[in-house]
C-alpha angles and dihedrals in degrees: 000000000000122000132199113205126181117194088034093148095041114105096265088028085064097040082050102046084048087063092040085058095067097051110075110260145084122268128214113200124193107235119169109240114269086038088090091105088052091052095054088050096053088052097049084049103046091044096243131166104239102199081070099050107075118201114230111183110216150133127243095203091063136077109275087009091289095293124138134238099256078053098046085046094051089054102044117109090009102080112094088166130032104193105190101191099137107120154114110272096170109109083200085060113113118251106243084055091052097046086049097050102035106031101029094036093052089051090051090051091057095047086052099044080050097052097043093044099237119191102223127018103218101196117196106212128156135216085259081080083076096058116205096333113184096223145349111358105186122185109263082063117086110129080058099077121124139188097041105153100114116094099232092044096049085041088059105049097039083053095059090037089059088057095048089047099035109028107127097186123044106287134203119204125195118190110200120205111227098321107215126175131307123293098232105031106029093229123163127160096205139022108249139130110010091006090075084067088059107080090045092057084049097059085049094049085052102049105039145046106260086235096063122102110236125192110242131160137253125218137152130335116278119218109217128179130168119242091242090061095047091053092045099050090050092049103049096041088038083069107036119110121249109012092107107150093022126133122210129202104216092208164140106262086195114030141179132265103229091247088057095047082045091062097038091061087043084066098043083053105037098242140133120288126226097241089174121055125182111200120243095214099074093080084073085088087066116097104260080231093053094046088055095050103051096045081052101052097101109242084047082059096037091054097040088047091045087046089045093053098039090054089034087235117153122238085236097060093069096079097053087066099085085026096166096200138111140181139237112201101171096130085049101055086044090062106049080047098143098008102104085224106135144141114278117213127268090226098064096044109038094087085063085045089057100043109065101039091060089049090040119015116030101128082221086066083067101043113091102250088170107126083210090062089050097041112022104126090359129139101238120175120202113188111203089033101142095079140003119003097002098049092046093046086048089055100048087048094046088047088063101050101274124152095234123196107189117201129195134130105244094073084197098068095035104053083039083059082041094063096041088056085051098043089056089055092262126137107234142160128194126210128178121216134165089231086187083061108068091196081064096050095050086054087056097047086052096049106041092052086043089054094033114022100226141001117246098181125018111188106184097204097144104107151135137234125203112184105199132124121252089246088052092053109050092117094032092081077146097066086058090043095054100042088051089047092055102024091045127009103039088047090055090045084067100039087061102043094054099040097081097057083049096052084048102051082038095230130072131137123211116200107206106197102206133155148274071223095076090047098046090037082228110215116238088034089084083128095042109035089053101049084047086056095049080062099052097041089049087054096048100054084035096056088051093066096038106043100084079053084065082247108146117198117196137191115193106190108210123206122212111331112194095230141134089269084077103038100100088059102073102191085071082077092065097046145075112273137145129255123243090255097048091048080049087063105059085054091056077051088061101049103053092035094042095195121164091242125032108194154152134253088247094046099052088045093047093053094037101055082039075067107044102041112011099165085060094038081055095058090050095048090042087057095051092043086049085044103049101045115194118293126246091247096062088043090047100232105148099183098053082048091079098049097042110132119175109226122245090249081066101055097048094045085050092042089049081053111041127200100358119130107246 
């Protein structure tokens, strides 16, 4: 028995031509001329024996697939089983390729199977071939297709139409539903189809706690088959007697609705699940006109086209999440009667799903995330970077080739933190400046673009922390004025004065270092943690109106550093807080990844139930503030300073709630 297969080293061709192997028989597979190499490495990896696999050069844009006549010669009479799988199966790709690949190339792979005189014509469509379908499509419907608008779906179905029309010799068609990785490994050779939403399950793993309920949407149902039962299907009714003329819907007979596959993959990946799910269909009621207003109102496009790229959705996907089709696979089932060929369920394989696309195919795998390849010959100021975070972010930049200019206002320690940056190899400049005297700020600014020309990354690290309750500080109006004068306004001194040179140059970044503080609304920071939200506010509307300048503003906001800053409050030995170099950490995160918040798991829960139900987050944060009293050192007891012990009540309660001021 002798076989022709196009698309053999596409991701289903390979998996086909696998199951073919262990049937008696040779196989001729289309390769374009110069794929030969590809071809040999699918093989080895697949395992073939290639001296069953038989090489035909050919092209799938030309008449006959390219081949010539002593090719053509050579092949006819010998071909039991003609397998066209050779497409485009990319919903991004543009539409005059598709037609090409899918239509034409169709068209090509019947000439040849007619010329050759195949004995059976195995067409590979999809159910995309049914468009947009409201209901039940079965397999004996095909001219009753609707929505096909789209390139890849009226590819698609004209391809299949042309076999049904123009197929010489008796034909066979299988439409797959979405065909995902193998069962039992998990390969894939692209992301497509369900493997858009994974990304977007990644960001939420990342951000949030997996036991918190998150909103999500519902929508139609998704058809998702693994690769193995595609190729299985195909091979066993391929070669089933009587079923000439047959389509077969390769499917789920029970499948999912998107809200529930988007769960699914949340557990394979431990992430939260979307507990609440608004339907997507609901926006039927509105007027198809008004739907398309108000998509197309700029800010509306901007925003949809920022949130699509941020998540590396396609445009094209939107519209399969209300996808109104299913599918009716009754002949099919018929067919594998007896063969123990069935769908497995998502459930059980997901986890394998998930797996290999986060060790092979994250698009993050492939970004440079080096701090070397963000910093290497930039200009990057660290104000504070004589001791704790600063010095220890300084280091790490400077580490990785940066030009480092290191600010702070005691010139001993910082030109002690400057030769230790050059001891270890680094380039680095120290400058001292008074950032709470904007006279001094403006010097800085002068100097540092008279030395340097320009500033590629500014981080404003230098800050100060007074931990005192509102009622202990009724005559201390100071203590408000001069946390204000450091935490805000000479960081926005700076922020001002370096922002044209970046609008200019069109790229800057601006590292805000902010606090959990801001997020958990800590009691006794009211002077902190309001002169640290001035700052991000500031960044927010700032980034707004700078982020079409490729000007990227960031807040990390930093839990509990164990740093001079919190020395004078004793109970912060007793409780859970990061080193220097682990704080610095989370600013090296900033710069490669360059988001407009940098945060941790507590932080964002603390400010998100603060959201949801504020009355119950007061209580919480009453009872801390009744639980942690002010320190010696605000009441200025100095005595009692050096015999201050946090309880035991207190440690557990900080430890419950890491890295939050209290």
């Amino acid at each position: 028995m002798s076989y022709f297969v196009t698309g053999a080293t596409g991701f289903v061709g390979r998996f086909l031509v696998s199951n073919l192997l262990k049937r008696k028989g040779t196989i001729h597979v289309l390769v374009r001329k110069g794929s030969e190499k590809k071809l040999d490495a699918i093989g080895e990896k697949m395992g073939w024996d290639r001296k069953r696999v038989i090489a035909v050069t050919g092209d799938l844009s030309k008449p006959k697939l390219g081949l010539s006549a002593a090719q053509i010669k050579a092949l006819a009479g010998k071909v039991q089983h003609f397998f066209h799988l050779a497409a485009i199966y990319d919903l991004s790709a543009d539409a005059e390729s598709q037609k090409v690949a899918n239509v034409e190339g169709t068209r090509h792979a019947i000439e040849l199977a007619g010329a050759v005189k195949a004995g059976c014509f195995h067409h590979t469509s999809s159910i995309a071939a049914a468009g947009l379908y409201p209901g039940v499509f079965r397999e004996d419907m095909f001219d009753e297709a609707e929505g096909l608008s789209d390139p890849y779906f009226r590819t698609k179905h004209d391809s299949e139409g042309l076999v049904r029309k123009e197929c010489k010799v008796p034909y066979r068609i299988y439409r797959p539903g979405a065909v995902v990785g193998h069962s039992q490994t998990g390969e894939i050779d692209k992301i497509d189809g369900p493997y858009y939403l994974f990304t977007l399950i990644k960001k939420m793993r990342q951000a949030l706690p997996q036991w918190m309920p998150t909103l999500g949407i519902e929508g139609g149902r998704i058809n998702i088959v693994p690769v193995d039962f595609v190729v299985d299907a195909m091979d066993h009714i391929a070669h089933k007697k009587g079923l000439d003329g047959k389509c077969f819907h390769l499917v789920d007979p029970d499948p999912k609705r998107i809200g529930e596959v988007l769960n699914t993959f949340c557990r394979a990946a431990h992430a939260p699940e979307m507990t609440m799910r608004l339907d997507a269909r609901m926006l039927a009621v509105v007027p198809g006109a008004v739907r398309g207003a108000v998509l197309n109102l700029p800010p509306v496009k901007r925003f949809t086209s920022m949130l699509l790229k941020d998540l590396r959705l396609p445009p094209q996907t939107l519209k399969l999440i209300t996808y109104p089709t299913r599918f009716d696979s009754r002949e099919t089932e018929r067919a594998l009667k007896g063969s123990k060929i069935s769908v497995p369920d998502l459930e059980g394989y997901a986890w394998r799903l998930w797996d290999f696309w986060e060790r092979h195919l994250d698009p993050d795998l492939f970004i440079d995330r080096s701090l070397r390849g963000k910093v290497e010959n930039k200009v990057v100021l660290i104000t504070g970077g004589s001791s704790g975070i600063g010095r220890a972010s300084a280091i790490k930049v400077a580490e990785a080739g940066a030009k480092v200019i290191i600010v702070a206002r005691g010139e001993e320690e910082l030109t002690k933190t400057r030769d230790e940056i050059l001891a270890l190899g680094g380039k680095c400049w120290a400058y001292t400046c008074d950032l709470t005297d904007l006279a001094s700020c403006d010097e800085l600014v002068k100097k540092v673009l008279h030395d340097h020309k320009h500033v590629d990354v500014l981080v404003n690290n230098a800050g100060r922390s007074i931990r005192r309750s509102v009622e202990a500080s009724y005559d201390r109006f100071h203590d408000y004025e001069r946390t204000m004068q450091l935490n805000y306004f000479g960081c926005l001194r700076l922020i001002m004065g370096f922002l044209p040179q970046m609008t200019h140059r069109h790229k800057g970044h601006i590292i805000n270092i902010s606090s959990i503080g801001v997020l958990a609304s800590s009691p006794r920071f009211s002077a902190y943690v309001a002169s640290k939200a001035a700052l991000d506010a500031f960044s927010r509307c700032a980034q707004a109106e700078f982020s079409g300048k490729n000007i990227a503003f960031t807040t990390v906001n930093m839990p509990l550093v164990k740093t001079p800053m919190i020395a004078p409050t004793k109970m912060y030995d007793s409780v859970p807080t990061l080193t220097p170099e682990e704080a610095a950490d989370l600013v090296v995160k900033a710069i490669i990844e360059r988001p407009s918040r940098v945060a941790t798991r507590m932080g964002i829960f603390a400010a998100t139930l603060n959201a949801l139900v504020p009355k119950a987050y007061e209580v919480i944060m009453n009872t801390a503030f009744e639980m942690f009293p002010d320190s010696a050192a605000a009441k200025g007891d100095r005595k009692a300073l050096k015999s201050e012990q946090p309880s035991s009540e207190q440690i557990a309660f900080a430890a419950l709630m890491r890295g939050v001021h209290w």
